[in-house]
C-alpha angles and dihedrals in degrees: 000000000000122000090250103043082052090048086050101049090045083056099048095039103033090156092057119092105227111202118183134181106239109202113214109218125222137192092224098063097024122075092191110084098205098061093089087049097049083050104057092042100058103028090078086064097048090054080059107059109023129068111219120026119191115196127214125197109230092211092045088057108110094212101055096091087044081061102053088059098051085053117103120218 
């Protein structure tokens, strides 16, 4: 979901509770560089505007090595 669609939803629904699922990139699993960067410049938005944020660490996820091999290249 995209910051401003989440900006707009806590607006609309501020008695809701919004919870997300924030994925933490890494450059070990990554090959784009700029996903770290993405990352730090728009997480500081989402704290804004969501409740409850649960952070996952891209590299402790156990299919991520399942996905590499699904990748063509």
């Amino acid at each position: 979901m995209e910051i401003q669609q989440i900006a707009k939803v806590s607006q609309e629904f501020p008695e809701r509770i919004m919870r997300i699922f924030l994925i933490i990139p890494s450059t070990k699993v990554s090959d784009t560089i700029v996903k770290p960067y993405n990352y730090t410049q728009s997480v500081h938005q989402i704290v804004e505007n969501v409740d409850e944020v649960m952070r996952i660490d891209n590299e402790k996820m156990p299919f991520h090595k399942m996905l590499r091999l699904l990748v063509w290249r």
